[in-house]
ZADRENKOL-816754 format. One record per residue (C-alpha): residue number from 0; residue in one letter; x negated, y negated, z negated. Coordinates in nm, 3 decimals. Each point is the difference from the previous one (the first is absolute). Example, Ala and Ser with C-alpha at 12.3 -4.5 7.8 and 13.67 -1.06 7.14 Angstrom:
! ZADRENKOL-816754
@nr:0	rest:A	east:-1.230	north:0.450	up:-0.780
@nr:1	rest:S	east:-0.137	north:-0.344	up:0.066
This chain:
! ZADRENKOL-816754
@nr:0	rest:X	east:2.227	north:-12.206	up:-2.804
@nr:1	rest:X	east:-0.261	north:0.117	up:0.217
@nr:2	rest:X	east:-0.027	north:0.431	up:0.076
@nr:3	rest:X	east:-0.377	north:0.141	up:-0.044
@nr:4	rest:X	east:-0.089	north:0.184	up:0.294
@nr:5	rest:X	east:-0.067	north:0.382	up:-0.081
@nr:6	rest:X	east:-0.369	north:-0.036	up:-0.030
@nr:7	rest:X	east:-0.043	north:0.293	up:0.280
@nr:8	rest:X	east:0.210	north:-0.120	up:0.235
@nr:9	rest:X	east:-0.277	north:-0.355	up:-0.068
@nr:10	rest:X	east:-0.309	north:0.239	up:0.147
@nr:11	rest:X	east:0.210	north:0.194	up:0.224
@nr:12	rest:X	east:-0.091	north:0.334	up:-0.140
@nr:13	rest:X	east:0.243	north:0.294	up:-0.131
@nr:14	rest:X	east:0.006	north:0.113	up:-0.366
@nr:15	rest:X	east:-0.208	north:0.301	up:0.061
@nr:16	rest:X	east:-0.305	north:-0.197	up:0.136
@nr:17	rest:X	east:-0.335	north:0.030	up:-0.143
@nr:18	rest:X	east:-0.230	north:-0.221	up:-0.190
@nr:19	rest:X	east:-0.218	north:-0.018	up:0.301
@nr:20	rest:X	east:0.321	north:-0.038	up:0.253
@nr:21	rest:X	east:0.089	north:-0.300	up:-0.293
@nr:22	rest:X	east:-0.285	north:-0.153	up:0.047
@nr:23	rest:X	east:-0.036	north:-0.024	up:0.359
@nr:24	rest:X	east:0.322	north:-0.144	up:0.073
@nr:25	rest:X	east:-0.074	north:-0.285	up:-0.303
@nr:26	rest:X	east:-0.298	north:-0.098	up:0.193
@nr:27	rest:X	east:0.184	north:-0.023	up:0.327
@nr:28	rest:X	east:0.243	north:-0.202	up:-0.131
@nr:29	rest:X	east:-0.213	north:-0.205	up:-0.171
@nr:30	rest:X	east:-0.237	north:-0.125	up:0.287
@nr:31	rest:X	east:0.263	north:-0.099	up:0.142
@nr:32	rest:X	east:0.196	north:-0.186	up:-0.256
@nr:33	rest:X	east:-0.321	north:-0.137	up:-0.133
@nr:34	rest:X	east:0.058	north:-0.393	up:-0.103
@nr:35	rest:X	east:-0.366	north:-0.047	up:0.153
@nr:36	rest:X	east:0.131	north:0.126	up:0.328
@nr:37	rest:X	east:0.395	north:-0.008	up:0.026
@nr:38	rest:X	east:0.075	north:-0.401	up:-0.035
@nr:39	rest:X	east:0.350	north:0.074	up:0.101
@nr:40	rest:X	east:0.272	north:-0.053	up:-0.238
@nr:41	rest:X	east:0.082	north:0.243	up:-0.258
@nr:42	rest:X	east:-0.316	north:0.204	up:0.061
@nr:43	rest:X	east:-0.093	north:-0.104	up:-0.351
@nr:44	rest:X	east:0.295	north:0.186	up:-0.136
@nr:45	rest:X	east:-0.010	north:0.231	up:0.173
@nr:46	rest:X	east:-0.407	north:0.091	up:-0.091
@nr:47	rest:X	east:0.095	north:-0.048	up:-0.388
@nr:48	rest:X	east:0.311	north:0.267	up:0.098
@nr:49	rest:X	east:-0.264	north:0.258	up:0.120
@nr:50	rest:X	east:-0.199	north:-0.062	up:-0.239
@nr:51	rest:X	east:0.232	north:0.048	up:-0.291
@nr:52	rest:X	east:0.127	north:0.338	up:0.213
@nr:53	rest:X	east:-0.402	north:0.114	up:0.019
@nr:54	rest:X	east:-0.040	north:-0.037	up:-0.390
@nr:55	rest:X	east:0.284	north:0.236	up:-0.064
@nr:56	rest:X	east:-0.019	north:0.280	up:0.240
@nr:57	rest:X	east:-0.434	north:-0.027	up:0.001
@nr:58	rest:X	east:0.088	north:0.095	up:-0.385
@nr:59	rest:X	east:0.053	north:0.346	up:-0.119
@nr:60	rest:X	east:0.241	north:-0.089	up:-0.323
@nr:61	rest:X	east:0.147	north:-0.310	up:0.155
@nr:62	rest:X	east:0.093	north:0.177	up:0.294
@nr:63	rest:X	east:0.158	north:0.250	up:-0.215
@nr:64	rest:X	east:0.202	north:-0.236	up:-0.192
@nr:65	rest:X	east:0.124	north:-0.124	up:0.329
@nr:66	rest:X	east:0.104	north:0.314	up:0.150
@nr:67	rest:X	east:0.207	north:0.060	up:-0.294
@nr:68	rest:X	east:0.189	north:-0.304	up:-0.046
@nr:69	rest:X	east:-0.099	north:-0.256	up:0.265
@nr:70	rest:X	east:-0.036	north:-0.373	up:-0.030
@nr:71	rest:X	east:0.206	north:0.021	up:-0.353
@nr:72	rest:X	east:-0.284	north:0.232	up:-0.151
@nr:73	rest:X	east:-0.292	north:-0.241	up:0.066
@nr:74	rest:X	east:0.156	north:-0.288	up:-0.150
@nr:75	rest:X	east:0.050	north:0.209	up:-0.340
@nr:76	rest:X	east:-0.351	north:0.153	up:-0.016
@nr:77	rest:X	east:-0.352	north:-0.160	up:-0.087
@nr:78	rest:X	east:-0.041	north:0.029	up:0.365
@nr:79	rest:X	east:0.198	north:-0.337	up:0.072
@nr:80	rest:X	east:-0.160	north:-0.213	up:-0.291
@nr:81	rest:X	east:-0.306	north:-0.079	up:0.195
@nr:82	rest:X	east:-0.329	north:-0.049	up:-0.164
@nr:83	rest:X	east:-0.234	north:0.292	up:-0.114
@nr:84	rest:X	east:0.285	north:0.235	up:0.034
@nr:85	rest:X	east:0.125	north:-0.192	up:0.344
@nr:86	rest:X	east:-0.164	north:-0.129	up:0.258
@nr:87	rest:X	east:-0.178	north:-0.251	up:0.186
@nr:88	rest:X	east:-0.146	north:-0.030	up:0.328
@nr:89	rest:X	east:-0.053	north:-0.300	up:0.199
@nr:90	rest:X	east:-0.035	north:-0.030	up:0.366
@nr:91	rest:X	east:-0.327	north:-0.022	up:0.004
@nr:92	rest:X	east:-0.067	north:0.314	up:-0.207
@nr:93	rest:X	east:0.217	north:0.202	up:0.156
@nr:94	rest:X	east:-0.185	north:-0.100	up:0.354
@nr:95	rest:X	east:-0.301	north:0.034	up:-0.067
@nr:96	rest:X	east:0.074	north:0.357	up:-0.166
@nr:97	rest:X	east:0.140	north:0.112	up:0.316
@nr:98	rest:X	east:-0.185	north:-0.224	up:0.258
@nr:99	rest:X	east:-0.319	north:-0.063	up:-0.118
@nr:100	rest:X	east:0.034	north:-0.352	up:-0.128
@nr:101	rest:X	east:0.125	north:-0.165	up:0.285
@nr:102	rest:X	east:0.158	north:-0.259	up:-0.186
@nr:103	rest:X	east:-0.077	north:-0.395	up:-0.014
@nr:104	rest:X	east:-0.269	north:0.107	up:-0.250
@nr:105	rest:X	east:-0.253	north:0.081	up:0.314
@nr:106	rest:X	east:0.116	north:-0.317	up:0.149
@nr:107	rest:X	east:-0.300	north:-0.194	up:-0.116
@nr:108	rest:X	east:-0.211	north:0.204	up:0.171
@nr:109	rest:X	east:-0.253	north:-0.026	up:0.306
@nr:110	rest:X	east:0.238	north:-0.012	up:0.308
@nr:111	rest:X	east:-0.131	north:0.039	up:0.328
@nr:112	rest:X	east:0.105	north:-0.279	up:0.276
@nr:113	rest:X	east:0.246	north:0.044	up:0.246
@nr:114	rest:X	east:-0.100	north:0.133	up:0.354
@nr:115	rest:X	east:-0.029	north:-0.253	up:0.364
@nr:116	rest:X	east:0.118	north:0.105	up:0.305
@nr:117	rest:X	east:-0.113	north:-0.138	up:0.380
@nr:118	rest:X	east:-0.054	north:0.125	up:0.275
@nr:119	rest:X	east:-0.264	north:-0.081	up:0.273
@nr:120	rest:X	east:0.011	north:0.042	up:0.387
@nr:121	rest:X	east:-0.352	north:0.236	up:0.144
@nr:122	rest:X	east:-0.028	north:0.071	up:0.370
@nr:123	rest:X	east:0.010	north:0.345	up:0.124
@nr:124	rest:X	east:-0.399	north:-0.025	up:0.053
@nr:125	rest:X	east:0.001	north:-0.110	up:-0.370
@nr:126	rest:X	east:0.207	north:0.310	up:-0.109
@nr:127	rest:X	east:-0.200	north:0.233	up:0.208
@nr:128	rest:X	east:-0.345	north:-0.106	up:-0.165
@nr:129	rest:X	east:0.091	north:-0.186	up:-0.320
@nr:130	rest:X	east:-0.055	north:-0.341	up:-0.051
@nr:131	rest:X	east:-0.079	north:-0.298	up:-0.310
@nr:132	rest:X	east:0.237	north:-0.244	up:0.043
@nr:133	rest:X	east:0.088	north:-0.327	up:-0.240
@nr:134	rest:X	east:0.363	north:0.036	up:-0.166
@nr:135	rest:X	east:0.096	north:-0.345	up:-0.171
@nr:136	rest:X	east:0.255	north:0.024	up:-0.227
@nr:137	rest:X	east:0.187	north:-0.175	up:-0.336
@nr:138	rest:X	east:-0.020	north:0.181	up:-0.367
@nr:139	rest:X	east:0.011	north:-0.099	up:-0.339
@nr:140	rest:X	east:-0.271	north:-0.016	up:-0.236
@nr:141	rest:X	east:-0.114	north:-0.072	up:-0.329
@nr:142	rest:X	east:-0.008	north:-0.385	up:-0.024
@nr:143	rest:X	east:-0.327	north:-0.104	up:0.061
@nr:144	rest:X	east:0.029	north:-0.321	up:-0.307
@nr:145	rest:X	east:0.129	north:0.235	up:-0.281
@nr:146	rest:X	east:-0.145	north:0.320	up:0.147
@nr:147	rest:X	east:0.317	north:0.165	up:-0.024
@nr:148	rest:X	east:0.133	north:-0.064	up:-0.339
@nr:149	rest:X	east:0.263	north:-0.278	up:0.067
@nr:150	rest:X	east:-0.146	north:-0.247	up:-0.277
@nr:151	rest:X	east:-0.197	north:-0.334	up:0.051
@nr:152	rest:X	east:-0.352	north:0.057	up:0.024
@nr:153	rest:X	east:-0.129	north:-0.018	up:-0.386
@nr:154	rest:X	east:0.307	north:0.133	up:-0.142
@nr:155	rest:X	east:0.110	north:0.331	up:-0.061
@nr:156	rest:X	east:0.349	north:0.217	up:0.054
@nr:157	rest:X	east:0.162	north:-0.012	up:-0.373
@nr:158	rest:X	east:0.179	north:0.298	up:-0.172
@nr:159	rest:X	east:0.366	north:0.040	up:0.049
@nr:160	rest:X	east:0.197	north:-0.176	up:-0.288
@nr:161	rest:X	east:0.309	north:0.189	up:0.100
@nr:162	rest:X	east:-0.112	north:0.336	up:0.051
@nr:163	rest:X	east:-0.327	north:-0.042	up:-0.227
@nr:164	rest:X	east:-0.196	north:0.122	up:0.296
@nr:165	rest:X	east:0.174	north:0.345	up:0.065
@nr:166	rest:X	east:0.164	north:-0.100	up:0.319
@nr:167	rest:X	east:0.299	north:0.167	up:-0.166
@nr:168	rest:X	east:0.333	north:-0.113	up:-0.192
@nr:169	rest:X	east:0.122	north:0.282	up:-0.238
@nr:170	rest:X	east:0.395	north:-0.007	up:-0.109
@nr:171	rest:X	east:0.146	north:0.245	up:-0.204
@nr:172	rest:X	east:0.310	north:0.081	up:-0.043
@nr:173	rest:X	east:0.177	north:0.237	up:-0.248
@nr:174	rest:X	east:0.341	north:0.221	up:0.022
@nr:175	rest:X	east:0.083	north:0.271	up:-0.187
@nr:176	rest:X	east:-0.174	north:0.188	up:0.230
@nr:177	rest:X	east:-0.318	north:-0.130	up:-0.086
@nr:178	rest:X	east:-0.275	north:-0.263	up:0.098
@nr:179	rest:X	east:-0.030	north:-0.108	up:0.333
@nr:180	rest:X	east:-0.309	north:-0.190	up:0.138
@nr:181	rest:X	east:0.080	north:-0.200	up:0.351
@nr:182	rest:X	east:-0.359	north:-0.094	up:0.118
@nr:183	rest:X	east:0.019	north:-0.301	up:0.241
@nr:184	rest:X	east:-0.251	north:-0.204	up:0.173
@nr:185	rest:X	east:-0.105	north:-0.339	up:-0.181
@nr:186	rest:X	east:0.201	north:-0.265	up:0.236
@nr:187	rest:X	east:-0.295	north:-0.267	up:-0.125
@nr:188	rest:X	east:-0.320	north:0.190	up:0.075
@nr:189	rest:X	east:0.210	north:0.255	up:0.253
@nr:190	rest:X	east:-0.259	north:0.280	up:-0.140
@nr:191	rest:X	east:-0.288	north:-0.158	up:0.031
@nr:192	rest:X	east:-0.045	north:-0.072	up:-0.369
@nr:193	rest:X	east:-0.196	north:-0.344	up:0.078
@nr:194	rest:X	east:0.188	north:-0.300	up:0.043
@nr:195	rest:X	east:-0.178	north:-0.352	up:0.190
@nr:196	rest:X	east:-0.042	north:-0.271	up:-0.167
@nr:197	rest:X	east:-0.192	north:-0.193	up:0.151
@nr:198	rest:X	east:0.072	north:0.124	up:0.388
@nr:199	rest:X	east:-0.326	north:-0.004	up:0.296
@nr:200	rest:X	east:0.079	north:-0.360	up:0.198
@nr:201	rest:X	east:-0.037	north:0.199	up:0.298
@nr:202	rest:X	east:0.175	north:0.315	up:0.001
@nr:203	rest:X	east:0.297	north:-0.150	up:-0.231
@nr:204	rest:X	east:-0.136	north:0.289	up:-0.246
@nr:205	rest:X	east:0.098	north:0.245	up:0.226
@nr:206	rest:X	east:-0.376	north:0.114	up:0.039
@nr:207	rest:X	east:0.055	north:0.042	up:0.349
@nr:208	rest:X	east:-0.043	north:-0.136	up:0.334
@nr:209	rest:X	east:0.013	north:0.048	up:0.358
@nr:210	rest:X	east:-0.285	north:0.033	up:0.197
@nr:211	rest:X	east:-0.105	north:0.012	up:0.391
@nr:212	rest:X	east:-0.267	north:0.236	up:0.059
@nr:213	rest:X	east:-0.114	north:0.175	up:0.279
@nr:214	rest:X	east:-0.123	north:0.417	up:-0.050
@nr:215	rest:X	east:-0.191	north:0.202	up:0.237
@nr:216	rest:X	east:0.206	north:0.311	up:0.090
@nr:217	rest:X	east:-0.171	north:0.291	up:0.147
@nr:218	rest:X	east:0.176	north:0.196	up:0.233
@nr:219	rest:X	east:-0.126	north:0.404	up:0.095
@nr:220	rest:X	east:-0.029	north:0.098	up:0.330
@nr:221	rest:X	east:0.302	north:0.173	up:0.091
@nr:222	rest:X	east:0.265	north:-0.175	up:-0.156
@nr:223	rest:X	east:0.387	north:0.029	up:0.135
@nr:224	rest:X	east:0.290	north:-0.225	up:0.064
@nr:225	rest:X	east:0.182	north:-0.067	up:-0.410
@nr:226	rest:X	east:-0.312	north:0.133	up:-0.137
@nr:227	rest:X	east:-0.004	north:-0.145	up:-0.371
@nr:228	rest:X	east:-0.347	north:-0.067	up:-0.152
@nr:229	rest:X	east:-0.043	north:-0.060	up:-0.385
@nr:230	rest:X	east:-0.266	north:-0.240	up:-0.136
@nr:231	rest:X	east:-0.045	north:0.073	up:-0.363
@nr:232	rest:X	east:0.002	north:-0.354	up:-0.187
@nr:233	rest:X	east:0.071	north:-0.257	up:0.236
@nr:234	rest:X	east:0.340	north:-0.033	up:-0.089
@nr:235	rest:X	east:0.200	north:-0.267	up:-0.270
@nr:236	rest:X	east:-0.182	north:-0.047	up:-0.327
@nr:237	rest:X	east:0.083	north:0.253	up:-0.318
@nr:238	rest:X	east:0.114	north:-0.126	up:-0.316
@nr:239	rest:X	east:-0.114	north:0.023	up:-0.324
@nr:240	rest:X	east:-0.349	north:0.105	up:0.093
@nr:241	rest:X	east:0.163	north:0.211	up:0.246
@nr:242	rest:X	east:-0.165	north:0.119	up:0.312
@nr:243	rest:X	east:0.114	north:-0.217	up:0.393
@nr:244	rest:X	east:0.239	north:0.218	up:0.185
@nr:245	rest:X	east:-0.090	north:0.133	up:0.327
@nr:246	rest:X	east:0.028	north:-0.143	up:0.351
@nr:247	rest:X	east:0.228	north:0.221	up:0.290
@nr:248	rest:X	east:-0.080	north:-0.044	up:0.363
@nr:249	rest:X	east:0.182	north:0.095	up:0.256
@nr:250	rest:X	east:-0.111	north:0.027	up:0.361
@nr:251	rest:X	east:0.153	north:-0.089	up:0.281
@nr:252	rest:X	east:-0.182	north:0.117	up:0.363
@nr:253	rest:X	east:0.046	north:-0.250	up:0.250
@nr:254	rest:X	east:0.149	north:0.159	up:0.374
@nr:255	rest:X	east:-0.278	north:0.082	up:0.217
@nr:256	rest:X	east:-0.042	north:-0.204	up:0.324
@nr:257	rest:X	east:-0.027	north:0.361	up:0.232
@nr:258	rest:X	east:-0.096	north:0.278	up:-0.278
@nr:259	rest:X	east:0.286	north:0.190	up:-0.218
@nr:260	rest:X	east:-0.088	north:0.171	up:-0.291
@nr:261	rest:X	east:0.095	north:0.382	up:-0.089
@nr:262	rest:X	east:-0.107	north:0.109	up:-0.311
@nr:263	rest:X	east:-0.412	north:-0.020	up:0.009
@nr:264	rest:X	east:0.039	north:0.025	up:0.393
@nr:265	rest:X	east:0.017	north:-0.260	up:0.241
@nr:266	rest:X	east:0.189	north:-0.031	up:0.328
@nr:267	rest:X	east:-0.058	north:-0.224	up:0.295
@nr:268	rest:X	east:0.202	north:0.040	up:0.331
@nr:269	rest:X	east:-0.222	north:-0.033	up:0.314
@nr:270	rest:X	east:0.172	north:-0.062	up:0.278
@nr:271	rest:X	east:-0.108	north:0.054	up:0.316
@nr:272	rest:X	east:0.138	north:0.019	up:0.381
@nr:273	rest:X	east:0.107	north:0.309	up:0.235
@nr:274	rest:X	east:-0.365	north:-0.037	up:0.191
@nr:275	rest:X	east:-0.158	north:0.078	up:-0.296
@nr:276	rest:X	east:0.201	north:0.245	up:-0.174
@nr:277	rest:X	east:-0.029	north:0.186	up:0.357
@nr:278	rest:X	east:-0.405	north:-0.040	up:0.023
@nr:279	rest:X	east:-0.087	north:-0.055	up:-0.349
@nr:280	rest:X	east:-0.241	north:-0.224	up:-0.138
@nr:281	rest:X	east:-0.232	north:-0.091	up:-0.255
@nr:282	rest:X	east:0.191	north:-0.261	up:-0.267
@nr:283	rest:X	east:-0.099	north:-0.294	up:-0.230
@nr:284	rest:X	east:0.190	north:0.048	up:-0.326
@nr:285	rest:X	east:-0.010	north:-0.230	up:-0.332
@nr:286	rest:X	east:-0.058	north:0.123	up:-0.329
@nr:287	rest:X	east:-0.036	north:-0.117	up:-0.331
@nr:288	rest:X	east:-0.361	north:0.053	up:0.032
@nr:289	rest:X	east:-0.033	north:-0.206	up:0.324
@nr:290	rest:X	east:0.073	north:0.147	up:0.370
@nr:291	rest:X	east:-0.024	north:0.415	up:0.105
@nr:292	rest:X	east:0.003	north:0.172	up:0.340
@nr:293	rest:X	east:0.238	north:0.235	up:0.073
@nr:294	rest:X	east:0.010	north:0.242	up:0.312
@nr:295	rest:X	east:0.371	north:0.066	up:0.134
@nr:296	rest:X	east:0.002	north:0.297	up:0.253
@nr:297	rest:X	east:0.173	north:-0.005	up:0.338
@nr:298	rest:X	east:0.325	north:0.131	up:-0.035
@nr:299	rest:X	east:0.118	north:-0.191	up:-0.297
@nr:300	rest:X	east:0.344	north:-0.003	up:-0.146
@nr:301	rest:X	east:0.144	north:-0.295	up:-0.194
@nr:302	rest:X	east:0.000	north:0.117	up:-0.329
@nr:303	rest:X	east:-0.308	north:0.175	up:-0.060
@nr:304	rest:X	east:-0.190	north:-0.102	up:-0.298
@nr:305	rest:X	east:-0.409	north:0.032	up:-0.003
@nr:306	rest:X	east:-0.140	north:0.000	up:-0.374
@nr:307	rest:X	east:-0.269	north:-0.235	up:-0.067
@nr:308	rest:X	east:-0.169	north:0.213	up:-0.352
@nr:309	rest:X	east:-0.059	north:-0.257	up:-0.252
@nr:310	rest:X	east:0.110	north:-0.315	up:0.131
@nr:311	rest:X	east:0.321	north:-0.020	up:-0.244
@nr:312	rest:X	east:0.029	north:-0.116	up:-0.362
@nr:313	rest:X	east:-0.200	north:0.069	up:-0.272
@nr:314	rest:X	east:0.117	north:0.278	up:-0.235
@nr:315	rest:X	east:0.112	north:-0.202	up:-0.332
@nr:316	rest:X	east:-0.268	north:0.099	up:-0.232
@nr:317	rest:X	east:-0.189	north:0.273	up:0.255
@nr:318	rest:X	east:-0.289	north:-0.075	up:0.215
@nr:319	rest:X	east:0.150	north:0.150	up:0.312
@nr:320	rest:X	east:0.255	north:-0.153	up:0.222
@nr:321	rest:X	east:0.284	north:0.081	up:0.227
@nr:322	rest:X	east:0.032	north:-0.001	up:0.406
@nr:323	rest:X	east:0.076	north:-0.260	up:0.248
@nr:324	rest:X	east:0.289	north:0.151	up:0.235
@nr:325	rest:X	east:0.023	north:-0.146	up:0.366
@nr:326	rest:X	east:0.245	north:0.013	up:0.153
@nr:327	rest:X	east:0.088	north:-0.021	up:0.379
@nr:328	rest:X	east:0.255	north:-0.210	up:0.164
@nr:329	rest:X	east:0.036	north:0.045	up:0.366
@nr:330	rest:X	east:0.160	north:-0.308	up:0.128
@nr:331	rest:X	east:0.171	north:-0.013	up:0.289
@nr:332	rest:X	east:0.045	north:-0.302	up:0.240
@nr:333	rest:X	east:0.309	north:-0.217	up:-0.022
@nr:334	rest:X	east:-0.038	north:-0.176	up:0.352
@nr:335	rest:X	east:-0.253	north:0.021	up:0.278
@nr:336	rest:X	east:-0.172	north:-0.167	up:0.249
@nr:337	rest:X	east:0.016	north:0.076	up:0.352
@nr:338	rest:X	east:-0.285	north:0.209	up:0.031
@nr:339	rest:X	east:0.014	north:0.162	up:-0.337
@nr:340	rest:X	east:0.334	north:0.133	up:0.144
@nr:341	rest:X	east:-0.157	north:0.161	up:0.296
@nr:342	rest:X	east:-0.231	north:0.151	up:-0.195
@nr:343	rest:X	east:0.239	north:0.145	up:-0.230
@nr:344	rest:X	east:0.192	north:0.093	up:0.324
@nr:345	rest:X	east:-0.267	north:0.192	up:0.152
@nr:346	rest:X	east:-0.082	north:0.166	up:-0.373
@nr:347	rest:X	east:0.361	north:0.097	up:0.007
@nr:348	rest:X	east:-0.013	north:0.106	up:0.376
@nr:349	rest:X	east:-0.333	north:0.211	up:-0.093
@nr:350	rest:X	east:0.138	north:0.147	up:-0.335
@nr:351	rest:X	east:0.309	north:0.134	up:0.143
@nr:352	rest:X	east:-0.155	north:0.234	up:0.251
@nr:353	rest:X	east:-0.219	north:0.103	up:-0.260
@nr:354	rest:X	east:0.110	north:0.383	up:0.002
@nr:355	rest:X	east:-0.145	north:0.077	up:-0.387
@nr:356	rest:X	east:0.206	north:-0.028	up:-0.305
């Protein structure tokens, strides 16, 4: 013979908690026990446990009785018989009294499609000044022969015979605890409530399909490497009247042939020789915007960076824009001719007695 668990020791409170301390740890309990949401083994039981535990305790006089003389005082009271002096609450009930109806009875309802992800390759020009670009892709749609409702054009979806159109299958149960209700979804109609008869040709009464399309995605100047844009409705097909998902696009930058990207700024490394650096000159430069001139004073150290003021990328969602920063590479030479080393020779000759520092 089985032992009844101490109905406290069910909702894991002490004997001194409140209604309110009752009822918190019965809803707990409950979500997660739920035979809508727990499909493991046992969680059946071990909702209809709770919920015998929640009836007592949730219950001024019941709970009373039970504090008294336990398990052995509810079986000899009214309290046990069930009926109007019981009670009964099914699954359903008791979720949607403490869930808001999130049971298989809203399961009939409008449901929105599921989302699509891709993702599509811009340049760095493209992220710097936004771009239009085609995206093909694959999603599922409403069948275009039965426009969505899985039967052959002409007929019509009939009403559940095993359910009678409520999507649900109600089995009670009684103990001498009470009524219990177990609320399942209808295997036939699996909570639609409309069975085909007579299924689309095309779809295989499915009332979907896949289709190729092709959408226009518009992508804002400044975008970033991983940035995800959402396109409301462009995703898989709703059912039941529902609305289509949405579509998820990642981008992905492509590596720039000579420019690096730092936040809004760009960088480009100009490289020039130990001539220059020593005279200085006036540079040629590429931007996004096309070529720039750049003057680089005598004297100049590899390393120093010259700011070109609105050359960079454009602010996501701003006018403005960052900076282009150059900058400078002195390179020196890895073998020489013969009269490149005299030269160098006589610089070297000439710099030594130089006296200033």
């Amino acid at each position: 013979m089985t032992t009844k668990r101490d109905y406290y020791d069910i909702l894991g409170v002490d004997k001194n908690a409140t209604d309110d301390d009752v009822k918190k740890a019965f809803r707990k309990k409950a979500f997660e026990y739920h035979p809508d949401h727990n499909h493991e083994e046992g969680a059946t039981e071990k909702f209809k446990e709770l919920n015998e535990a929640y009836q007592v305790l949730s219950d001024a006089d019941k709970r009373s009785v039970y504090d008294r003389y336990g398990h052995a005082g509810m079986e000899q009271t009214q309290f046990g018989q069930g009926g109007a002096n019981g009670f009964e609450f099914g699954f359903g009930d008791i979720f949607e009294a403490f869930f808001g109806g999130a049971t298989t009875a809203n399961r009939q309802a409008p449901e929105k499609g599921a989302p699509l992800q891709y993702s599509m390759t811009i340049t760095l020009e493209e992220a710097a000044f936004g771009t239009s670009k085609e995206l093909p892709l694959t999603r599922i749609e409403n069948c275009t022969e039965c426009q969505g409702l899985g039967s052959k054009p002409g007929t019509q979806p009939m009403r559940c015979p095993q359910c009678g159109g409520s999507g649900q299958i109600r089995r009670t149960q009684s103990s001498v605890f009470g009524r219990f209700t177990n609320i399942s979804t209808c295997p036939q109609c699996r909570g639609e409530g409309k069975v085909v008869a007579d299924p689309c040709p095309k779809c295989r009464g499915t009332g979907k399909e896949r289709q190729q399309r092709t959408v226009t995605i518009k992508v804002p100047p400044g975008v970033a490497e991983g940035t995800q844009m959402r396109i409301r409705g462009e995703g898989n097909a709703g059912s039941r009247g529902g609305p289509a998902g949405d579509l998820y696009v990642n981008l992905e930058v492509l590596e720039h042939a000579f420019f690096r990207r730092d936040g809004d700024n760009i960088l480009y490394g100009l490289k020039i020789n130990v001539a220059q650096a020593a005279l200085g000159m006036e540079a040629t430069v590429p931007t996004l915007d096309g070529d720039a001139k750049i003057k680089i004073p005598a004297g100049v150290q590899s390393g120093a960076a010259f700011r070109l003021k609105n050359r960079g990328v454009q602010h996501l969602n701003e006018r403005s824009r960052g900076d282009e920063l150059v900058t400078v590479h002195v390179l020196t030479p890895e073998s020489l001719t013969k009269e490149q080393r005299q030269l160098f020779e006589k610089l070297a000759e000439i710099l030594g007695t130089d006296k200033k520092k």
